[in-house]
C-alpha positions in Angstrom: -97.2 -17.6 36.9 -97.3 -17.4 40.6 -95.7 -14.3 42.8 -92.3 -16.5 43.0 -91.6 -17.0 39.4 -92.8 -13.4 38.8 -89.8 -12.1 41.4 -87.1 -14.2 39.9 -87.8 -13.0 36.3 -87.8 -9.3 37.7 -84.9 -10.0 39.2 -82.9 -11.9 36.2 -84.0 -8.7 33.9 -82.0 -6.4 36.5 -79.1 -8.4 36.8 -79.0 -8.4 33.0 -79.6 -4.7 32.7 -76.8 -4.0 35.5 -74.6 -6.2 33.5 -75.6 -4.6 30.1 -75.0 -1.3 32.0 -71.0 -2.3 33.5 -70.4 -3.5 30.0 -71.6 -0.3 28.1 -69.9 1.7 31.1 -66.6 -0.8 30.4 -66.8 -0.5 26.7 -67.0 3.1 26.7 -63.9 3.5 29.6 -61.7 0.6 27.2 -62.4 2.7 24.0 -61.3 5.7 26.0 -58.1 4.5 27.0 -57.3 2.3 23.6 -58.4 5.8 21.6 -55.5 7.6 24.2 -52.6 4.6 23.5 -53.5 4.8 19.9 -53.0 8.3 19.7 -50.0 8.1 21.8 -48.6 5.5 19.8 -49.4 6.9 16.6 -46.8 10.2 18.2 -44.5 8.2 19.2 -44.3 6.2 15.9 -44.4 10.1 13.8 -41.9 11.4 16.3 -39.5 8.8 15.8 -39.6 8.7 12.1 -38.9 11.8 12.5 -36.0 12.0 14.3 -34.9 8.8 12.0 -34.9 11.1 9.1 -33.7 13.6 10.7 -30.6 11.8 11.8 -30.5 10.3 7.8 -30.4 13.5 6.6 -28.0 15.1 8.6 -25.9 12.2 8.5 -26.0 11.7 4.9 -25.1 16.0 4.6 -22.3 15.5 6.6 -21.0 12.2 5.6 -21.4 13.5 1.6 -21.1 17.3 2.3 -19.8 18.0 -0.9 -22.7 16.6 -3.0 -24.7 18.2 -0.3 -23.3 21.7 -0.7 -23.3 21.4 -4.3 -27.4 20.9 -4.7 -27.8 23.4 -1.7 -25.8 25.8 -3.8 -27.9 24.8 -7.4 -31.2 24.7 -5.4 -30.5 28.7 -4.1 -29.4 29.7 -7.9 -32.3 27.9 -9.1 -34.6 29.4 -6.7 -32.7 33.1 -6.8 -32.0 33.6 -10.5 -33.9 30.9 -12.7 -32.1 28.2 -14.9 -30.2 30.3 -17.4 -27.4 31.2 -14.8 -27.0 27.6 -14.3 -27.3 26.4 -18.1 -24.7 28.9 -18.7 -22.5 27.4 -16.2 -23.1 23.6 -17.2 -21.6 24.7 -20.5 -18.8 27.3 -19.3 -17.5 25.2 -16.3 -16.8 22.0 -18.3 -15.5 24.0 -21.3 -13.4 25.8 -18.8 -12.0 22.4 -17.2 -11.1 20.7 -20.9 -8.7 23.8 -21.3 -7.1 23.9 -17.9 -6.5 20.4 -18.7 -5.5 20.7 -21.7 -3.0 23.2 -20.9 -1.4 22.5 -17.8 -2.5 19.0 -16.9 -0.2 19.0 -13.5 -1.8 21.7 -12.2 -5.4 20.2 -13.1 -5.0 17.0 -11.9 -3.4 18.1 -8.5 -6.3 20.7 -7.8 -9.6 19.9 -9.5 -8.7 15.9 -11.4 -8.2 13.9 -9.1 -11.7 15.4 -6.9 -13.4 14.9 -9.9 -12.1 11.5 -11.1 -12.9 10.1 -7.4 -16.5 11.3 -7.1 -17.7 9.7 -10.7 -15.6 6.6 -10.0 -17.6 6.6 -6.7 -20.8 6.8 -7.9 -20.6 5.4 -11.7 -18.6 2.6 -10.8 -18.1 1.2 -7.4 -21.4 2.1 -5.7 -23.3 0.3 -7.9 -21.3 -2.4 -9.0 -18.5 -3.4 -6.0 -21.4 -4.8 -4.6 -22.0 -7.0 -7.4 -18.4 -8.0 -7.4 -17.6 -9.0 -4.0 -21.0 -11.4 -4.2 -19.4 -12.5 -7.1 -16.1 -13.5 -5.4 -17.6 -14.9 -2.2 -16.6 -11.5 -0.2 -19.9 -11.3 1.5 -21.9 -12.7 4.5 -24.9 -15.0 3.6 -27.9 -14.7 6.0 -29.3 -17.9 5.7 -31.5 -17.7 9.0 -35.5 -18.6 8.2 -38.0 -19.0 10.6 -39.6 -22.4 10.9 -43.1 -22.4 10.1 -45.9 -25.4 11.1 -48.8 -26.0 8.6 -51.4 -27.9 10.2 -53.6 -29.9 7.8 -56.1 -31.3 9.4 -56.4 -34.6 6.8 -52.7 -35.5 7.4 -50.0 -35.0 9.2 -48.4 -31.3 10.0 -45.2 -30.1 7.9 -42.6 -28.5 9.3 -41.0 -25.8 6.8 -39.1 -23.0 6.2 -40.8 -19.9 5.4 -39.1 -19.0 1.6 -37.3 -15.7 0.9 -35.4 -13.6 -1.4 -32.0 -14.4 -0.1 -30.4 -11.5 1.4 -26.3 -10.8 2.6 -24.6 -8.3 4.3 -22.3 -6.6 1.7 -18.6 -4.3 3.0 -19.8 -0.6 2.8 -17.8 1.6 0.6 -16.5 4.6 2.6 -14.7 7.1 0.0 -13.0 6.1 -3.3 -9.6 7.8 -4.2 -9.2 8.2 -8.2 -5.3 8.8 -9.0 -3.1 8.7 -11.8 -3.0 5.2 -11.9 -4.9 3.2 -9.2 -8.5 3.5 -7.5 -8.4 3.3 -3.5 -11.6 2.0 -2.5 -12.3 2.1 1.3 -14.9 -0.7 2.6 -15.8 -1.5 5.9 -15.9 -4.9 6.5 -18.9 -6.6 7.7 -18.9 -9.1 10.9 -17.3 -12.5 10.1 -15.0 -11.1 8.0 -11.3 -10.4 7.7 -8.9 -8.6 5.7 -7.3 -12.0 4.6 -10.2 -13.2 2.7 -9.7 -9.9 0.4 -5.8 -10.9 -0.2 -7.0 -14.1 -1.7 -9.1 -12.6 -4.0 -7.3 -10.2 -5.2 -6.8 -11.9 -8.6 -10.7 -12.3 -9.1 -11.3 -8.7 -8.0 -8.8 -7.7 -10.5 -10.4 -9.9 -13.0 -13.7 -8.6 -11.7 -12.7 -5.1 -12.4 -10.8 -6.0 -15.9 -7.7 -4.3 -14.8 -4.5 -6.1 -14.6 -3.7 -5.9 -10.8 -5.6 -5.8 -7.5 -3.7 -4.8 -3.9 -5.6 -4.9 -0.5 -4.1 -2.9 1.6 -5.5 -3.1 5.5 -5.6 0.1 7.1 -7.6 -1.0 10.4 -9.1 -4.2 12.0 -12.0 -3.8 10.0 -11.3 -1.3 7.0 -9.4 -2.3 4.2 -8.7 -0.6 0.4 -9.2 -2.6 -2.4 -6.6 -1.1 -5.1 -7.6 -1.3 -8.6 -4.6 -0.3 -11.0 -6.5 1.3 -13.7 -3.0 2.0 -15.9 0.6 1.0 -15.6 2.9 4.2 -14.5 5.8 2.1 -14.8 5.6 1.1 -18.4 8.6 4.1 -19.5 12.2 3.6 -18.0 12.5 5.7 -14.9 15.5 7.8 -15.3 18.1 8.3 -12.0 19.5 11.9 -11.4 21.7 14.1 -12.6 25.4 14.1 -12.0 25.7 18.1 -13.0 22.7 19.2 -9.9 24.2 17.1 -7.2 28.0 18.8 -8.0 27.7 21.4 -5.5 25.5 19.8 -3.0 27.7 18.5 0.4 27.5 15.2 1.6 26.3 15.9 4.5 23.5 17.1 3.6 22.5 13.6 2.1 19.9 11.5 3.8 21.0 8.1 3.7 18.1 6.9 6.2 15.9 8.2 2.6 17.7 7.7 -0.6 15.7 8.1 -4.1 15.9 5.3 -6.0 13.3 5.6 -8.7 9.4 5.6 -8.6 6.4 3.6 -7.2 3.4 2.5 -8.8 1.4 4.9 -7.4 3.5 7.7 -9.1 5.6 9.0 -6.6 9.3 8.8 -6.1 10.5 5.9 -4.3 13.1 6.5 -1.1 15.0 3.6 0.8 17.2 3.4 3.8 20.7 2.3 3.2 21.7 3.2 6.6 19.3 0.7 8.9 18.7 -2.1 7.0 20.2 -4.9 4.8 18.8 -5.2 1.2 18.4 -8.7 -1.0 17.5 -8.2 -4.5 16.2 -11.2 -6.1 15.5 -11.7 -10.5 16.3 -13.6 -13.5 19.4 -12.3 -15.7 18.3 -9.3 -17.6 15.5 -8.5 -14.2 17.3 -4.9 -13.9 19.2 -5.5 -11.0 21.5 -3.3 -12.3 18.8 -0.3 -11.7 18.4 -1.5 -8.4 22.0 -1.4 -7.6 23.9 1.7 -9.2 20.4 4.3 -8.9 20.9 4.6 -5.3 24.8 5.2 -5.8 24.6 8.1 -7.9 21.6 9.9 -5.3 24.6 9.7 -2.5 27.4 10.0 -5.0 27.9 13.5 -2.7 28.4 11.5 0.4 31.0 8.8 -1.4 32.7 11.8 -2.5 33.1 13.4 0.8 33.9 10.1 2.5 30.8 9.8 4.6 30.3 6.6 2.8 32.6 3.9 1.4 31.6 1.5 -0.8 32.8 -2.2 -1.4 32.1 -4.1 -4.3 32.2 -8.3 -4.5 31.8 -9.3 -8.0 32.2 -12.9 -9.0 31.1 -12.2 -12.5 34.2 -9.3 -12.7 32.1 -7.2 -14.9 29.0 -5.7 -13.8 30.8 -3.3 -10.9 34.1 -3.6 -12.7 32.4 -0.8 -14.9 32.7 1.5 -12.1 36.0 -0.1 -10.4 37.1 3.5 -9.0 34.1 3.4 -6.8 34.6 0.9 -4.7 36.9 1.4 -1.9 37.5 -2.3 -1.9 36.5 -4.7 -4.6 36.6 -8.5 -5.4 36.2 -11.0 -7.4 37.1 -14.7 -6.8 36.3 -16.3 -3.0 39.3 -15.9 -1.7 39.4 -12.0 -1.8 35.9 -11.8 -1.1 36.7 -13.3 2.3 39.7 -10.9 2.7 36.9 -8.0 2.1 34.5 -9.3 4.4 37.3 -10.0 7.0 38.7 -6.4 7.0 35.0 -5.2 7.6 34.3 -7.1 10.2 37.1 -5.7 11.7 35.7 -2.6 11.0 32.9 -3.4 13.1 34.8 -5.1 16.0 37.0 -1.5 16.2 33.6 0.5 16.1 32.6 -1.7 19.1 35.4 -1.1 21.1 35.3 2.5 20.3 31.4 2.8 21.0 30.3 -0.1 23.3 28.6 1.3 26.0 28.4 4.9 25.1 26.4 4.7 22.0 23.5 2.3 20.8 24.6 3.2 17.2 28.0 4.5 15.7 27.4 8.5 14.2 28.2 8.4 10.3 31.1 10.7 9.9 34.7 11.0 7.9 36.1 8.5 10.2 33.3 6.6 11.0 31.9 6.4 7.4 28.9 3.8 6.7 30.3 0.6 4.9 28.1 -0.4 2.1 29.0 -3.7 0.5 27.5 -4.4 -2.9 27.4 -8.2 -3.4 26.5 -9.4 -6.6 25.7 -12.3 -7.3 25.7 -13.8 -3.9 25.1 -17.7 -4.4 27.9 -17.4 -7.0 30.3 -17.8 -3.5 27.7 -18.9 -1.3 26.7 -22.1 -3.1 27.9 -22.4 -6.0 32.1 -21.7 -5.7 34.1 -25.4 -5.0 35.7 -25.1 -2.1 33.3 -25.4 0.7 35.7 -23.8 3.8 35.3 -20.8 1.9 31.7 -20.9 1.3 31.3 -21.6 4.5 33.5 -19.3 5.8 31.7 -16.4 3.4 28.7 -17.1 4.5 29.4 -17.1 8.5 30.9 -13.4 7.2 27.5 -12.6 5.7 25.9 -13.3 8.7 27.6 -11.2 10.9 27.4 -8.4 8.9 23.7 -9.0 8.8 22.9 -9.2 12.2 25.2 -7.1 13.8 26.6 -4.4 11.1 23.2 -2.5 11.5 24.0 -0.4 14.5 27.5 -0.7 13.7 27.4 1.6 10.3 27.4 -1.5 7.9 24.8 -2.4 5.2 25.2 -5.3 2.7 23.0 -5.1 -0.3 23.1 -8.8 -2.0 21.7 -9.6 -5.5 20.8 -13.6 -6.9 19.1 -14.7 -9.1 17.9 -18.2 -7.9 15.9 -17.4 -4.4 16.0 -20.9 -3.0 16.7 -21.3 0.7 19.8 -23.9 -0.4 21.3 -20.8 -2.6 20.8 -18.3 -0.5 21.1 -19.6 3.4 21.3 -16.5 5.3 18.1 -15.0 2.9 16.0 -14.8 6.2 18.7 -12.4 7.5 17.6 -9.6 5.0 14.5 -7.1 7.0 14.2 -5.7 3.2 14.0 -7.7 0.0 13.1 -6.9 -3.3 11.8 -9.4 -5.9 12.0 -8.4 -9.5 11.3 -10.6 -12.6 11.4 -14.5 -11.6 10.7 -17.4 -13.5 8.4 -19.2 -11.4 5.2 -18.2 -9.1 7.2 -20.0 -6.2 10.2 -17.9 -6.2 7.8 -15.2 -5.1 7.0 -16.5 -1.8 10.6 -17.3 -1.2 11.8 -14.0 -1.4 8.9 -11.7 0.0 7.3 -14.7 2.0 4.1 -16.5 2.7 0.8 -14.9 0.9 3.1 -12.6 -0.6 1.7 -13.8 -4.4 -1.7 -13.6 -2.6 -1.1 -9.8 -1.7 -0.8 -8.7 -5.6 3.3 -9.1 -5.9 2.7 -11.0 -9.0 6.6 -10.5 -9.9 6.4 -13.8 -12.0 4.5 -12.0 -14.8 6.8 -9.0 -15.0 7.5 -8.4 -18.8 11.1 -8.8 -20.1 10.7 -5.0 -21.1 10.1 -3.5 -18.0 14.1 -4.1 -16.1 14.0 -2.9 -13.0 10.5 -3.3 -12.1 10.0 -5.3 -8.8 8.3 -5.8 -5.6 9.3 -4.4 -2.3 8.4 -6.2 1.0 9.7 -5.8 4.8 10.2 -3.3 7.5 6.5 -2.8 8.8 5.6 -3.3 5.2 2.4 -5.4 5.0 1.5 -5.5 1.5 4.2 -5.4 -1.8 4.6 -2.5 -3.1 5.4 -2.1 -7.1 8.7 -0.1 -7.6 10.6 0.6 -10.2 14.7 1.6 -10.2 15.9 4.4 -12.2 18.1 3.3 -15.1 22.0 4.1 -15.0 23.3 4.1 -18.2 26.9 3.5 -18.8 28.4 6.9 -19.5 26.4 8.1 -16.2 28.4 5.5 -14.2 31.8 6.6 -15.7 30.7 10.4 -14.7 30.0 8.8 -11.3 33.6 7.3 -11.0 35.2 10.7 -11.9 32.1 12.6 -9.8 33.4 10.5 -6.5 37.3 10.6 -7.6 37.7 14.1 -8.5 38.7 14.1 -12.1 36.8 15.1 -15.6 34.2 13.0 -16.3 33.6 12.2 -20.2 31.3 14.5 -21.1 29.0 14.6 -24.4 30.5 16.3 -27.0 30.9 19.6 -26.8 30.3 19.9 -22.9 32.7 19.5 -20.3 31.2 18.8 -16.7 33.7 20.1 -14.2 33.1 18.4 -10.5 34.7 20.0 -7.3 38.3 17.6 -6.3 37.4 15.3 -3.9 40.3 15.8 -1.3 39.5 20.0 -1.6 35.7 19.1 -0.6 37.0 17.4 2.1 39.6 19.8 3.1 37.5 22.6 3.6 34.4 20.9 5.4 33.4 21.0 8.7 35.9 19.3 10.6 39.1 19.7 8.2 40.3 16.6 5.9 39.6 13.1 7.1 
């Protein structure tokens, strides 16, 4: 090995030691900093699971404060006096509960039932199986996205596949559940893609899904809706109207006509209409209970009639239903031709009204000599479409329009009742803002009354039992979804009392009572304003 040779190789073993050195020196400097991201990471990563539990936990106390006040409470008795105190109270408190309820049931359910109720419907029923439900009946969001995946196989060709799953969906979250007397008001928020709609069709396989006999979705925002699960019907027992004797000394001015009771809902409270701003079609089969639906609201303002702040008008083609109560009516008819006389003189009513208040007034003040006009039309396409001489069906039913459309701010109301829905019976129908559908024969007579996707909405008023007059569905005036009402029953000795409660005389009272109301033309006579 000459001098030359010996050089380069001293030279090649320091390159390579200078090079071993940088690397060690690198190495050492690359462990440094991946030892320092590491650690950083491994902070960030504990910091923010952290503050993610943090947030769950604070969330989940606020959003369920109760349940989280109620362990909070058990854990400091636990932790401050042992587990006899609370033994002692697992028996006690239920025992305690069973006899409230037992003994004053209204008082239980209004403070301590209902709370009660809702939080073990909550998390018994609808937390775990809602879920379950709405998969069931298509109410849920399918994420079908899967990544692609290529397998190369070196002895063929390469596969292109999806990488398999469990399939997943995004399900409504259930906000709070509201246990009442009769129905379950589960709030869900709905999930992107969806719409309040696609619950209103399903609400017959949500009832179904439940195994209660009715479903109502009512939407409360864009993307919140409650899914209504009747668990019992309230309005099995005939709803009674009030009583002649309590509304004797009560003036008629005093009477709300803008919020009239008229019986009870499904949801257990007492049901009030308008029969000042808005026109009323009641729609069933014979024996429906449209008689409930008529005279109920009639005895609850029998103190206005009486003092003349409302007159009533009767057209009865039949000549019996509101012949029962002839003395009522300020005007009353029976065949076409005085039915057109009675429409006539109110329409010139209204065209006296206009003169009087055109101008100064957008709606005429009820008073004495401005009373509101209620016209109780029964049986409607008796002399709308069914009488013979078409110039005066025509001729009624140009009347009916006009007092539709313009007797509103005028101080008139027409309340019509028919049995047969259909847009050739009833031509002016559409001129109604409220209608009210009770028993009908057929699914389609639904939508004709209460309109498109009403059926859809839960007013199944086709399956209505023969036993249950008066039941119906109301719809219209900012009303989105049907709601179940029921009319209180008049019986015929409590229209009687309402003829002499309205006329002034002795009504026939049950034997051995004698009901005394105040004469009409003294009430009026010594009110505000002297007599009419």
């Amino acid at each position: 090995m000459n001098a030359q040779a010996l050089g380069t190789l001293v030279l090649a073993g320091g390159a390579v030691a200078v090079v071993v050195w940088l690397v060690n020196k690198l190495g050492r400097a690359l462990t440094a900093v991946l030892e320092a991201v590491a650690t950083l990471a491994m902070v960030l990563v504990t910091l923010w699971l952290l503050v993610k539990t943090v947030f769950v936990v604070v969330k989940a106390a606020v959003t369920h404060w109760r349940t989280t006040l109620g362990g909070t409470l058990l854990a400091a008795v636990l932790w401050w006096s042992g587990w006899v105190p609370v033994t002692a109270a697992a028996v006690v408190v239920p025992v305690v509960l069973l006899v409230w309820r037992w003994r004053h049931r209204l008082s239980f359910e209004t403070w301590a039932g209902w709370r009660l109720r809702s939080w073990w419907q909550r998390w018994a029923v609808y937390a775990p199986k809602l879920p379950g439900w709405l998969r069931a009946c298509g109410l849920t969001v399918l994420d079908a996205d899967r990544p692609i995946v290529v397998t190369a196989n070196p002895l063929s060709r390469n596969k292109v596949r999806r990488q398999p799953k469990q399939r997943t969906d995004q399900v409504p979250k259930v906000l709070k559940v509201r246990s009442g007397a009769s129905w379950d008001e589960v709030r869900v928020r709905l999930v992107p893609g969806q719409k309040p709609e696609d619950f209103d069709e399903a609400a017959r396989a949500l009832a179904v899904a439940r195994g209660v006999t009715r479903c109502q979705v009512r939407e409360l925002s864009p993307n919140v809706v409650s899914i209504d699960f009747q668990r019992r019907n309230l309005l099995a027992g005939t709803v009674g109207c009030l009583d002649l004797v309590d509304l004797a000394d009560v003036p008629g001015a005093n009477i709300d006509l803008t919020k009239v009771w008229s019986g009870q809902t499904d949801y257990g409270v007492d049901w009030h209409q308008s029969l000042r701003d808005s026109h009323t079609l009641h729609a069933g089969v014979t024996g429906a209970g449209k008689g409930a639906q008529m005279w109920c609201p009639l005895v609850s303002i029998a103190p206005a009639i009486r003092d003349g702040l409302v007159r009533v008008s009767g057209i009865d083609p039949k000549g019996m239903e509101l012949a029962y109560g002839r003395r009522i009516f300020h005007r009353y008819a029976v065949t076409g031709k005085d039915a057109l006389a009675l429409l006539d003189d109110l329409i010139g009513v209204m065209d006296r009204r206009k003169a009087e208040f055109a101008g100064r007034l957008r709606s005429v003040p009820i008073s004495r000599d401005n009373p509101l006009e209620i016209v109780e039309f029964d049986e409607i396409g008796a002399l709308i479409r069914y009488i013979g001489d078409r110039k005066t069906r025509e001729a009624i039913t140009e009347r009916v329009a006009l007092l539709t459309t313009q007797g509103r701010a005028l101080g008139c109301t027409v309340r019509g009742y028919v049995q047969e829905p259909t847009k050739d019976t009833v031509p002016v129908r559409e001129l109604f803002p409220r209608r009210i559908c009770l028993r009908v024969a057929t699914k389609s007579h639904v939508g004709m009354v209460l309109g498109d996707q009403a059926y859809e909405r839960g007013a199944w008023a086709n399956r209505i039992g023969e036993g249950e007059p008066g039941v119906g569905y109301l719809f219209g005036e900012g009303i989105r979804e049907p709601l179940r009402v029921r009319g209180g029953w008049v019986p015929d000795d409590v229209i009687k009392g309402l003829e002499a409660f309205v006329t002034g005389t002795n009504p026939p009272g049950r034997p051995g009572t004698v009901h005394h109301f105040p004469d009409v033309r003294t009430a009026r006579d010594n009110a505000p304003g002297g007599a009419a």
